[in-house]
DODRENBA-733005 format. One record per residue (C-alpha): residue in one letter; x, y, z. Coordinates in steps of 0.02 Angstrom, whole numbers, plus 50000, padded with zeros to 5 digits. Layout:
AXYZ/...
//
This chain:
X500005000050000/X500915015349964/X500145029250074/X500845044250141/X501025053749993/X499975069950060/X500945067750236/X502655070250132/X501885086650037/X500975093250195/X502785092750298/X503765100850150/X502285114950109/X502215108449960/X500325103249855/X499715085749919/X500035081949694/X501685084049724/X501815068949852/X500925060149709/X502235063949589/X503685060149710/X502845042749735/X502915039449540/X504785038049550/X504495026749707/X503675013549639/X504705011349481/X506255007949589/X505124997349694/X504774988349544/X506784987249501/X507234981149667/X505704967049671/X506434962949494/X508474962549571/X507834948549685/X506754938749596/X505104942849658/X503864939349513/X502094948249579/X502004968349626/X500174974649659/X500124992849689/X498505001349759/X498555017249644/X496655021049678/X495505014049779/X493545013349783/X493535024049930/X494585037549866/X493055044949776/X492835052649943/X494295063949933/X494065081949862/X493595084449667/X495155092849615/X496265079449702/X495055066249627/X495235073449450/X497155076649478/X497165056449528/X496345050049369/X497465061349263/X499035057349359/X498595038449349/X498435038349150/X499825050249136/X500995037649235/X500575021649126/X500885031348987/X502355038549037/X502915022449098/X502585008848979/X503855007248867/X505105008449011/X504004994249094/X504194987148941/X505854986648925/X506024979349079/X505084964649062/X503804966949160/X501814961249110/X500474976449175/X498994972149217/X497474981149279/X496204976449438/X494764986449498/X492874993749427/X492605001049261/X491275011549324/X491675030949349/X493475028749290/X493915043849160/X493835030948996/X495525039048938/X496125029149080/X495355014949036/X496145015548867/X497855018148942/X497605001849068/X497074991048900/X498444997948786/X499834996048958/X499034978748952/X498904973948780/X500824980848740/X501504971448881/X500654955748888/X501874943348842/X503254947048977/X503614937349122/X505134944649209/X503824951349360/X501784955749325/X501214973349398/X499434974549438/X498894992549446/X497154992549561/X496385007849492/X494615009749552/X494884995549673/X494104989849829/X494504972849896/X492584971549963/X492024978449797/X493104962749711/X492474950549830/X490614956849794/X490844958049606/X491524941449581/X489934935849688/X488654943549602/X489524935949449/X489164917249506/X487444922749593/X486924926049379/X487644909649339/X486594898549489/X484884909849441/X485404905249236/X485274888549287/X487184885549239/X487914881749417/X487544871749565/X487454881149718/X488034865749794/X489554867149693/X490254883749741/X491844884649849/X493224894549883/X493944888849681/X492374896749636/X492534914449709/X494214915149648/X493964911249458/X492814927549465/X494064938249544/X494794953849459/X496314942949411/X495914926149429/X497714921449420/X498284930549548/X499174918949665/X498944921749864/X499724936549928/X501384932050017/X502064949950073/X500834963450128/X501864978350136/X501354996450181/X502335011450204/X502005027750312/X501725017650477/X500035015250464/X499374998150524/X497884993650444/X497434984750264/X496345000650204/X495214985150102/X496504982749993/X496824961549908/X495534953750048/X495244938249971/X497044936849901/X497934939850083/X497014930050196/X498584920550260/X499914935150209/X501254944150322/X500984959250369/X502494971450360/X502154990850419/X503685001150376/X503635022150442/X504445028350287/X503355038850182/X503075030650021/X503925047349926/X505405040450010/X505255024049992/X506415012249867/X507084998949836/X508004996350003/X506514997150085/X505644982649992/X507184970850016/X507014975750227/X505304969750199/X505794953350135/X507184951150274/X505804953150401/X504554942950306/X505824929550304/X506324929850466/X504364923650490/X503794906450498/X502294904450409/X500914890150466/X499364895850369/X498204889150510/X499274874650585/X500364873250756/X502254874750800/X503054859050772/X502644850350933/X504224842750917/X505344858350935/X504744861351086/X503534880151038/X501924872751011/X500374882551067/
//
């Protein structure tokens, strides 16, 4: 989640667009240091569902910005290797950004070195509803057995069905919370809250992330070994 973009403006005196536009250059190096290590899956929460909420000009300055930086971005994306894709709601996004999300996506979509999904217009509890409204059609059609839905059934109708389980949650400006963001996809990922405002963050901070997130032992549910002595 990179947040703290208006924090970094507010403390410098400087327009809350210019945190924005600080945090552009952030990501891309994020993006260069996930690719350094090997780290094949970015998401990025670039706009969510609830930012609607903020005020009109920063909305407007938002959906601009957001087209503006795939455009200017996609050949160098490109270049790297890396596959953009898009997750989020159609609905009320500016349709030039739209066509900028499609074209980022079309251009790009035989690479494999790492996959950036851009959630523009993106809610996890929007995703989560979406996909079950989607299989809701498909039991009243008569083309699915209620019976038959499971947890392989939500998924197939999420934004990006392909998406594997979140791993690393990261978030920068110290704030401890997931703001609704990958629900479904990070039900059993670690959570790693770094203070750095994202207009400073880089590289360096993803690969502290990863030290701490290996450092972790993951049990997805289970117990300690018993036989080492921890167990609960």
């Amino acid at each position: 989640v990179m947040d703290g973009n208006g924090r970094w403006a507010n403390a410098r005196g400087l327009p809350r667009i210019e945190g924005h536009r600080r945090g552009e250059a952030s990501l891309m190096d994020v993006a260069r240091g996930c690719i350094d290590i090997g780290v094949k899956w970015l998401s990025a929460y670039a706009f969510s569902t609830e930012n609607w909420k903020r005020s009109p000009d920063e909305v407007r300055f938002l959906m601009g910005f957001n087209r503006d930086v795939i455009r200017r971005r996609v050949d160098e994306m490109h270049s790297m290797g890396v596959r953009v894709r898009w997750a989020g709601r159609r609905p009320r996004l500016w349709r030039s950004v739209i066509r900028e999300l499609e074209v980022a996506e079309e251009k790009t979509r035989d690479n494999d070195v790492l996959t950036l999904t851009m959630c523009v217009n993106y809610g996890g509890r929007a995703e989560i509803a979406d996909a079950v409204r989607q299989i809701a059609e498909l039991v009243a059609e008569g083309k699915l057995k209620p019976g038959k839905i499971d947890e392989r059934t939500i998924a197939r109708y999420l934004d990006e069905p392909d998406m594997p389980d979140v791993d690393l949650f990261v978030r920068s400006s110290g704030e401890q919370r997931t703001s609704n963001f990958l629900l479904w996809q990070s039900a059993y990922a670690e959570m790693v809250f770094l203070d750095t405002l994202f207009p400073d963050f880089d590289r360096r901070h993803v690969w502290e992330a990863i030290e701490i997130y290996a450092r972790r032992d993951r049990r997805f549910g289970g117990a300690i070994d018993q036989a080492e002595g921890t167990g609960s």
